[in-house]
C-alpha positions in Angstrom: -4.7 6.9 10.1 -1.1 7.1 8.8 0.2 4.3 6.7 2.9 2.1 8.8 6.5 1.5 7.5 6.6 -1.9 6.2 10.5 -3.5 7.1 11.1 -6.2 4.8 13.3 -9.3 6.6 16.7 -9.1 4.5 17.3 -12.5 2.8 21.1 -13.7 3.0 20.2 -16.0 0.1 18.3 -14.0 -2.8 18.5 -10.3 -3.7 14.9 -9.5 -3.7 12.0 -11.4 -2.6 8.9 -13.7 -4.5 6.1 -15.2 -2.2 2.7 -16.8 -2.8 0.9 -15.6 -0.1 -2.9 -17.6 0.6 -4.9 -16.4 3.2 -8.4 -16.3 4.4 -8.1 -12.5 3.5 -5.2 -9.6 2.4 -4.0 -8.1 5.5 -6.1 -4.8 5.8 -3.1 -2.7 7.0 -2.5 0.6 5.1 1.4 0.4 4.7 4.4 1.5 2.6 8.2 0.6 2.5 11.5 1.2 0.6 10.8 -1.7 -2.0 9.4 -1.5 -5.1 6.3 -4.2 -5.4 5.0 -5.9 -8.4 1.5 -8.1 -7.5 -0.4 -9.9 -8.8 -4.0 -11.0 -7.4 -4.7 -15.0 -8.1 -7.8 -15.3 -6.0 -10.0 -12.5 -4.3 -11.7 -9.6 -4.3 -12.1 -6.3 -2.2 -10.5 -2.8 -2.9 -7.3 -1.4 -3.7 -5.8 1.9 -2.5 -3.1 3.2 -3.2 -1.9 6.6 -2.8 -5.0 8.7 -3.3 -6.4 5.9 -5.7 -9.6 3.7 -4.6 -10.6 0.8 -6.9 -12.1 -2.2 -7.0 -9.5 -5.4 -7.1 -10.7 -9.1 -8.8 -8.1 -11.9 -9.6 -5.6 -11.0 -12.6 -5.3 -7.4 -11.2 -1.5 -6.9 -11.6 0.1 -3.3 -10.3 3.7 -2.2 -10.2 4.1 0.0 -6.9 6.7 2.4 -6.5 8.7 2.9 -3.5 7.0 4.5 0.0 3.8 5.1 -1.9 1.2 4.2 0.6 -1.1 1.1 0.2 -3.6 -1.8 0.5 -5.6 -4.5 -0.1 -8.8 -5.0 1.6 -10.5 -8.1 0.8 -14.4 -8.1 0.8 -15.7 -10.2 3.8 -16.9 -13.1 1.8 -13.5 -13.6 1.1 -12.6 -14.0 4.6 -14.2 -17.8 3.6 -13.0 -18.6 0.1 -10.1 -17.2 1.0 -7.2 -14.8 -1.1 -4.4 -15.4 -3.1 -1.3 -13.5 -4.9 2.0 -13.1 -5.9 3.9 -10.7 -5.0 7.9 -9.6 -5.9 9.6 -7.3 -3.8 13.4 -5.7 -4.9 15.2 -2.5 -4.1 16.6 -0.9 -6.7 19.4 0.3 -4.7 21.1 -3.4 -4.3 21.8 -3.0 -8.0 23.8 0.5 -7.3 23.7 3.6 -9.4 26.3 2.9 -11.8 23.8 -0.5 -12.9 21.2 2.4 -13.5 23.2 4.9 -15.6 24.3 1.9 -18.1 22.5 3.1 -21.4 20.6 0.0 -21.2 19.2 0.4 -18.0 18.2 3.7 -18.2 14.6 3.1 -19.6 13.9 0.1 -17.0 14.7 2.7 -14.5 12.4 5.4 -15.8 9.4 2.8 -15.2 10.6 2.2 -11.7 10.3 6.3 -11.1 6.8 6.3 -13.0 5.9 3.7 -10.7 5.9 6.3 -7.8 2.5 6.7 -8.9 1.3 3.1 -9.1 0.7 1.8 -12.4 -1.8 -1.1 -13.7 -0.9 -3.3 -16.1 -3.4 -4.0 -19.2 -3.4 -5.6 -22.3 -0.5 -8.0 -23.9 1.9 -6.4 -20.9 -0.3 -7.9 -18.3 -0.7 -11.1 -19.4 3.0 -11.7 -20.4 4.3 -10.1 -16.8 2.0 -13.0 -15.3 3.6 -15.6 -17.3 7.0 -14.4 -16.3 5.9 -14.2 -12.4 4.7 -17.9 -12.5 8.6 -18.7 -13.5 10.2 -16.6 -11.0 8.5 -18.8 -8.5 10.3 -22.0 -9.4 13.6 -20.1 -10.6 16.9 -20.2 -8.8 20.1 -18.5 -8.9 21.0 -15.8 -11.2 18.1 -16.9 -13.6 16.1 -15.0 -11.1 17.7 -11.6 -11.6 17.4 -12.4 -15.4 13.4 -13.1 -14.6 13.2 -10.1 -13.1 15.0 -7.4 -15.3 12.8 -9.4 -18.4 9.4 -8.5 -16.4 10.7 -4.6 -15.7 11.8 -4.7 -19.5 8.5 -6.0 -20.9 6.7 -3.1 -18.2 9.0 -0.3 -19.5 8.9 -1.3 -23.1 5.6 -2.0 -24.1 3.7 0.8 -22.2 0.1 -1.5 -21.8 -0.6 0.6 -17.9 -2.6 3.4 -16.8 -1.1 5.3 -13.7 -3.6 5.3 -10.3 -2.7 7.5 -8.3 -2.2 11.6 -8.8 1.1 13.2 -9.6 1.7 14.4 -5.9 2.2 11.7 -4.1 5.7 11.1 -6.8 9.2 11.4 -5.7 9.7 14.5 -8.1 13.7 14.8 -9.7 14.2 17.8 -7.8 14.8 16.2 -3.9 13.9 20.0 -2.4 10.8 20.0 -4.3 10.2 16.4 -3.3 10.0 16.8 0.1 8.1 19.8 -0.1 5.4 18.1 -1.5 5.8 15.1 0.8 5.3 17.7 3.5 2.1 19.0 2.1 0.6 15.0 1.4 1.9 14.6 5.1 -0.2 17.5 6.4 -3.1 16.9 4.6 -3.0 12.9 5.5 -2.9 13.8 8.8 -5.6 16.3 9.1 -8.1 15.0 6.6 -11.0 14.9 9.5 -10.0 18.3 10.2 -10.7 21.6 9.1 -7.3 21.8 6.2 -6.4 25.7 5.9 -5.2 26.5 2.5 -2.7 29.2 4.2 -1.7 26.8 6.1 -0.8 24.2 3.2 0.7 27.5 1.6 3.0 28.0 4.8 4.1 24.6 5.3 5.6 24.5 1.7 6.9 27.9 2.3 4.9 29.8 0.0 2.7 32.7 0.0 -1.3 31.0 -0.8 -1.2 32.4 -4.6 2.3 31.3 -5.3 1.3 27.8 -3.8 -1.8 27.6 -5.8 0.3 27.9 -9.3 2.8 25.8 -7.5 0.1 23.2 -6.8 -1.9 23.2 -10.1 1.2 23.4 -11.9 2.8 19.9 -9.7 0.1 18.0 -10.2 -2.2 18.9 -12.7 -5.4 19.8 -10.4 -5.9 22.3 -7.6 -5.4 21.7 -4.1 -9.1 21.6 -3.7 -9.5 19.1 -6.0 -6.9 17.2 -4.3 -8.3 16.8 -1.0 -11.8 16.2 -2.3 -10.1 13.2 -4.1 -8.6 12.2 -0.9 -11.8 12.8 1.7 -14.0 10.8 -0.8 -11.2 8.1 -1.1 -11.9 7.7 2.6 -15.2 7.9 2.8 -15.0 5.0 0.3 -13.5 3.0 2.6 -16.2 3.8 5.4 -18.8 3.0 3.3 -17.7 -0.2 2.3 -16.4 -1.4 5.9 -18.3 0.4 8.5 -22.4 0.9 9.3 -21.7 4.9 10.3 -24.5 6.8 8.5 -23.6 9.1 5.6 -24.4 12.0 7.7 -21.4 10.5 10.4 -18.9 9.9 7.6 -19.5 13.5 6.0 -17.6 14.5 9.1 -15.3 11.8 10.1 -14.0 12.8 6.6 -13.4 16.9 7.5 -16.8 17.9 5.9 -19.3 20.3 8.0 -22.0 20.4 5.1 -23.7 17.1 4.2 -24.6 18.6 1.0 -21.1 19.4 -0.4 -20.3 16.3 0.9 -22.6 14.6 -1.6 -21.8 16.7 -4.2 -18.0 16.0 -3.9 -18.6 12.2 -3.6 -20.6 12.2 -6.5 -18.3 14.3 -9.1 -15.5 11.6 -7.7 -17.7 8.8 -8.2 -20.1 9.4 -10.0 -22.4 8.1 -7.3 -24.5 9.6 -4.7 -22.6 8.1 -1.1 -26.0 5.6 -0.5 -26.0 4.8 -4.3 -22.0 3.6 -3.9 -23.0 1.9 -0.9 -25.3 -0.1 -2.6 -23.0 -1.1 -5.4 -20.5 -2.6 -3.4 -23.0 -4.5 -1.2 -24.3 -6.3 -3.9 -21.4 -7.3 -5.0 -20.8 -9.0 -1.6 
């Protein structure tokens, strides 16, 4: 299933957007939108995807999510009666113009936004003084909000406490032709992944013969485009595991593979778990 454009309801009163959202459970809708989003889980747990990342969410997970990268929260079902919680900011960094990003002081908080294309978690000292900041955003009003927010972007881009989640491909790169190229490849694979994926045909859509779009690949993202889609078919038979009873025989080809046993293998140099194995895990958390 493709990700849905998310349109965020324009605000005449405040630049960018802060909610505390509670709810039985996260809305399990795999979405994206033109907004960077900054959130921060207070109560919950479940899995987070994100691009071609799957992990495991708990409250004080806090990510920075770049524009039109693909995501969700999907809250495991005992949630569904102790019910989840977060905060979440959403801006665009286009209501600030470019000339606000090309002042010399700017520059570096902009730099984060692009390596938030990728989807970064914040760790350590960052984490915990980003929440701190959130929890005054909430109550703040009028232009102490835009200084609440450019102090939380400056703490992010400054003191470097995130690991990135998802792979290099799913980026806006600097060069917009070679953006969309590889927008056009994540597109094509997204769309096929419980299909039979032709590497001529990947190699055609970004308008390269198969050995030049091989280097092209490897060299773009830093693993081959069979290591890619692996990445992505066992992020999605993740999700089947956790949330549906097919058997691991059914989701081997709901996910595009016709041999259960390179199935397995793949899930399990992803995961480091056989499929029934990861199964297990998660339902004993539940």
């Amino acid at each position: 299933m493709l990700p849905n454009l998310e349109m965020v309801e324009a605000n005449i009163n405040h630049s960018f957007h802060i909610n505390h959202l509670k709810v039985s459970h996260f809305p399990s809708v795999r979405h994206f939108h033109p907004e960077v989003e900054i959130l921060l889980v207070v109560k919950g747990t479940g899995t987070r995807y994100l691009g071609d990342s799957v992990e495991r969410f708990s409250p004080g997970d806090l990510v920075m999510i770049g524009p039109n990268v693909p995501h969700e929260w999907l809250s495991d079902k005992q949630d569904q009666e102790e019910g989840s919680e977060a905060i979440y900011i959403l801006f665009n960094p286009e209501v600030l113009g470019k000339q606000f990003w090309n002042l010399p002081e700017s520059k570096i908080i902009y730099k984060i936004i692009r390596q938030s294309e990728r989807g970064i978690k914040l760790t350590g000292r960052t984490r915990n003084e980003v929440e701190d900041l959130m929890n005054m955003l909430e109550d703040a009003y009028g232009f102490t909000r835009i200084i609440l927010l450019m102090s939380i972007l400056e703490k992010i881009a400054f003191n470097g406490d995130f690991q990135y989640l998802a792979s290099p491909v799913i980026s806006n790169a600097v060069n917009e032709r070679d953006n969309q190229r590889l927008n056009k490849i994540y597109r094509y694979v997204l769309e096929n992944l419980h299909h039979d994926i032709s590497l001529d045909k990947a190699a055609s859509i970004a308008s390269l013969s198969t050995a030049a779009f091989c280097r092209y690949f490897k060299r773009r993202t830093n693993k081959t485009f069979i290591t890619f889609l692996n990445e992505l078919r066992v992020g999605q038979a993740c999700r089947y595991l956790i949330n549906e009873n097919n058997s691991v025989e059914e989701i081997c080809f709901l996910c595009g593979y016709n041999n259960i046993s390179y199935f397995i293998r793949q899930f399990r140099k992803v995961t480091g778990l056989t499929p029934l194995n990861y199964k297990r895990k998660f339902a004993d958390r539940e």
